[in-house]
N, C-alpha and C positions, 0 to 999 in steps of 0.2 A: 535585894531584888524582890520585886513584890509579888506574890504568889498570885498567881491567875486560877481559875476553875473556870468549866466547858461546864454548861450545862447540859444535863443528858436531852438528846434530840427526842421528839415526839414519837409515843408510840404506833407502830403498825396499823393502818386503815385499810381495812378492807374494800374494796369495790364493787356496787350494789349486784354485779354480776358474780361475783367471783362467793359473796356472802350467799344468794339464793341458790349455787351450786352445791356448798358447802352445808346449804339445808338440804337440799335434796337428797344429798348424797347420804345423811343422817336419817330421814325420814327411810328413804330404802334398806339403809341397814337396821333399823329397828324393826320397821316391819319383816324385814328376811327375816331376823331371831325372833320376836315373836311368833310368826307364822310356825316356825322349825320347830319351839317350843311349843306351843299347841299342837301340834299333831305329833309328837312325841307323846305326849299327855296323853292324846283321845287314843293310840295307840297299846299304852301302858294301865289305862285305865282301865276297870271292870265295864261291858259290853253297856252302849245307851243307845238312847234313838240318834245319836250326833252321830258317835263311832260309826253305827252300821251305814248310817245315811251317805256320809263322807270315807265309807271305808276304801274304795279304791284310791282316792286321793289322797289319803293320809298314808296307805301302803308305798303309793309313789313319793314320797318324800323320805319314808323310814326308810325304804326298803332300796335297792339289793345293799346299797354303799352301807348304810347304818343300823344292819340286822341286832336285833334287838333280843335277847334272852337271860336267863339267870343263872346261866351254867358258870359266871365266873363265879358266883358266892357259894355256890354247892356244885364245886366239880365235880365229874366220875375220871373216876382214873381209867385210861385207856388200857383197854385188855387186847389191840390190832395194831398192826402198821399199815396205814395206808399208805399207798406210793403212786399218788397221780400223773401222769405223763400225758403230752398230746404233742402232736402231728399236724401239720398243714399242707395242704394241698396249693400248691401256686400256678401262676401263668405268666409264662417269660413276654415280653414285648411283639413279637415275633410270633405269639400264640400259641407255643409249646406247654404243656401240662405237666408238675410233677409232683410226688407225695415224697415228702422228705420223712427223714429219721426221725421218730420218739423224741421226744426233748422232756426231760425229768424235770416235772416242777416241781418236785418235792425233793427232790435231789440240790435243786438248786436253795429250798428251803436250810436244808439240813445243813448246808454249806455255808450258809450265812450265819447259822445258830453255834454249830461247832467250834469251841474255843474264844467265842463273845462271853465275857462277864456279863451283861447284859442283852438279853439277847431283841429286837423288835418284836413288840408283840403282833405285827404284822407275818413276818416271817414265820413265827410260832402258830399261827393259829386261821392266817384269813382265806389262805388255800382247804385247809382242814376242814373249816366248817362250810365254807362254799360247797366242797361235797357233800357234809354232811344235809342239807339244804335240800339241794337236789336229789340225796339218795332216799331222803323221808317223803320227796312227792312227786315220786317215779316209781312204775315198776319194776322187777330189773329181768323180767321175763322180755319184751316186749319195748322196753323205756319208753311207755305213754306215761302221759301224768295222771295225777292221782288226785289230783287237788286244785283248786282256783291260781295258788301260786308257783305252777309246774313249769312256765314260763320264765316267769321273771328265776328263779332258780339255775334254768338253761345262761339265760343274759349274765346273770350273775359269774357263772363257770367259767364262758366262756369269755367275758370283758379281763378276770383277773389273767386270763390265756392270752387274750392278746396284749394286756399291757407291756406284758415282758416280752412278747414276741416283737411285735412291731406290725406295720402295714405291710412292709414288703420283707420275704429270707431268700440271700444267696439274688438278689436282684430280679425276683417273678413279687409280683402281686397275689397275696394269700386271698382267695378264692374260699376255701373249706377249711374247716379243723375236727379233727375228729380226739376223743377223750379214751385213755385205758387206764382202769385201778386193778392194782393187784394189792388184796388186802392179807396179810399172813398174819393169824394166831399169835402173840406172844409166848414163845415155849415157857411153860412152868420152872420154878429150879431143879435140879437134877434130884436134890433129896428127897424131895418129896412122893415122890412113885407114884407120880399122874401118868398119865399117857399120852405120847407126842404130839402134839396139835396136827388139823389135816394140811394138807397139803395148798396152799398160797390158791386162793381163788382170785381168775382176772376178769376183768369185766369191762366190756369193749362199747362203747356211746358212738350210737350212728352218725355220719358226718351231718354236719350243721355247716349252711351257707355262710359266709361273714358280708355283710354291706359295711357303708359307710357308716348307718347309725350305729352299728356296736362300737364305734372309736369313740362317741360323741365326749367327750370329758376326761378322756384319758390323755395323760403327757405323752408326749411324743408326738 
């Protein structure tokens, strides 16, 4: 029987629409990373006429998603526990108003880290430092800010709040949320004959509206 062989058929042609898409779509992701990389840079960089000129736009790109510091290569070791919690205000369809329960976000943290080999460095850290954020450009007499980024620290707070909450609890539309930290001393060891830390300071963040733009980019 006489062997036959197929020869392999023509490869893949693109079509002139289908090709200029397919540049397009290159040309925008280049330029996103680019862009993203450059204002990381002018961000990270020691202060120029660029940074200061573009500094609010380069804030809006680092900043709240992609805060940027050097506390991973020289950590302090935590001497407090925080424990952030917050509360939402809803309106039922019917136009009824209610302030629900506390909801422990750190609670919920600790719950995810608990008995994980591995634990997210999300869950470890991005509730933590969102207040630490806020708590460095706030007062806490008063909670006016303190600083040009007193704001986006607010956003910050409270986007990581609603991601896990959701738009709507228990079927009202969340309206308000409001923030309480209660921070406790680390007790010392027994042996050492320090003297008991004081007593758990809490600290309560006036209610803050929610619109639609705080969901902008979050799942759900």
């Amino acid at each position: 029987m006489a062997e036959t062989t197929e020869r392999p058929g023509p490869g893949r042609a693109w079509s002139r629409p289908a090709t200029a898409v397919l540049g397009l779509a290159g040309v925008v992701l280049l330029g996103g990373t680019a862009l993203f990389l450059a204002a990381v840079f002018l961000h990270v960089a020691p202060a120029n006429s660029l940074s200061r000129q573009y500094r609010d736009e380069v804030d809006g790109i680092v900043y709240p998603e992609f805060e940027q510091n050097w506390k991973l290569f020289a950590p302090n070791p935590l001497q407090q526990n925080v424990s952030v919690d917050a509360r939402v205000r809803t309106v039922a369809p019917g136009g009824a108003t209610r302030t629900h329960d506390w909801i422990g976000l750190t609670a919920q943290d600790l719950a995810a880290i608990r008995g994980n080999p591995a634990p997210s460095h999300v869950d470890q850290n991005l509730l933590r430092r969102a207040w630490d954020f806020y708590d460095g450009t706030h007062n806490p007499q008063d909670e006016t800010s303190t600083g040009t980024r007193g704001k986006l620290a607010e956003q910050y707070l409270k986007r990581i709040a609603l991601q896990r909450i959701g738009r709507d609890l228990d079927g009202g539309r969340i309206l308000e949320i409001d923030f309480r930290v209660t921070t406790a001393t680390v007790p010392p060891p027994t042996w050492n004959g320090e003297a008991a830390p004081p007593e758990p300071k809490v600290r309560e963040l006036p209610w803050w509206p929610v619109a639609d733009e705080d969901y902008r980019g979050l799942r759900g």
